[in-house]
Each structure stands twice: as C-alpha cells, then as structure tokens.
N, C-alpha and C positions, 0 to 999 in steps of 0.2 A: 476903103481904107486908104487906097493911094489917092484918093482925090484931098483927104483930108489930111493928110501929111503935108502932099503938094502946098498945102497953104492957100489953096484956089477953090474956097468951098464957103455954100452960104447955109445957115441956119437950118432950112431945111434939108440937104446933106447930113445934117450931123443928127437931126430927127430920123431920117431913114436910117444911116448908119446904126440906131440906138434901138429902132423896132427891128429891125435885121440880127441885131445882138441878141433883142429877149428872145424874137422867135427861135434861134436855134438853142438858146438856155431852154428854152420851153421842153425844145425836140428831145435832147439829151437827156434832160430827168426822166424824160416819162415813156422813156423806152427801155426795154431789160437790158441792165449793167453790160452781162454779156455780150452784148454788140456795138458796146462803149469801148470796151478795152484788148488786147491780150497781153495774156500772162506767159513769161517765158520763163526757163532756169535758164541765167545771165551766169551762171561761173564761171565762164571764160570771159566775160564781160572787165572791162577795166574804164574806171573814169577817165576820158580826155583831163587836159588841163584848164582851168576857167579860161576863157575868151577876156575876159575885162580883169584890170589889177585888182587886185586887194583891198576893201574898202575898211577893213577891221570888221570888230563883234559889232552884230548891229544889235541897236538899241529901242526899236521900236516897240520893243514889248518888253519893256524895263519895268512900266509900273502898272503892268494892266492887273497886279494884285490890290494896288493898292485902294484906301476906303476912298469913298467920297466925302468931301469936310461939310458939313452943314451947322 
C-alpha cells in the first residue's frame, strides 16, 4: 500500500496489491465470526470528535429507491 500511494508503482504492484486484498477477503469470510471480532459493553465509552469538517447529509443513497425508467 505504501508503494502505491508513493506514486512509484507499476501495473503489476497494483495486481498483487488486489490478489493480496481477495486473499485475505477470502480469509475473513470463511473463518468463525468469533475470531473476527470482540464485543465489548462500551458504556463508559464516549465518541471522540470527527478528525475531518463537516461535509453535510450525504446524498449518495438518495435514489437507490427509485424505478428504472424503460
């Protein structure tokens, strides 16, 4: 990942970077949940504040109701 940020990466770079991705998507599914995750009770737990401003209501799922016109 840092080679391909760097901006200093050829084609094949970004092939491995992409079987490197499925292989561990692979890993992850098809191992029991429970050694994916833990679960904690967080009630003392308090949200930080966002890192980045304010961008308003995002809109990208405005119209995924909507028909297809044909």
């Amino acid at each position: 990942m840092r080679k391909i940020e760097s901006g200093d990466f050829t084609p094949t770079d970004i092939d491995l970077f992409q079987d490197l991705q499925w292989d561990y998507a692979k890993r992850l599914v098809n191992r029991p949940q429970i050694e994916s995750v833990d679960i904690v009770d967080g009630v003392e737990y308090s949200w930080p504040e966002p890192a980045c401003r304010d961008l308003g209501q995002r809109r990208d799922n405005d119209y995924k109701n909507v028909l297809e016109s044909r």
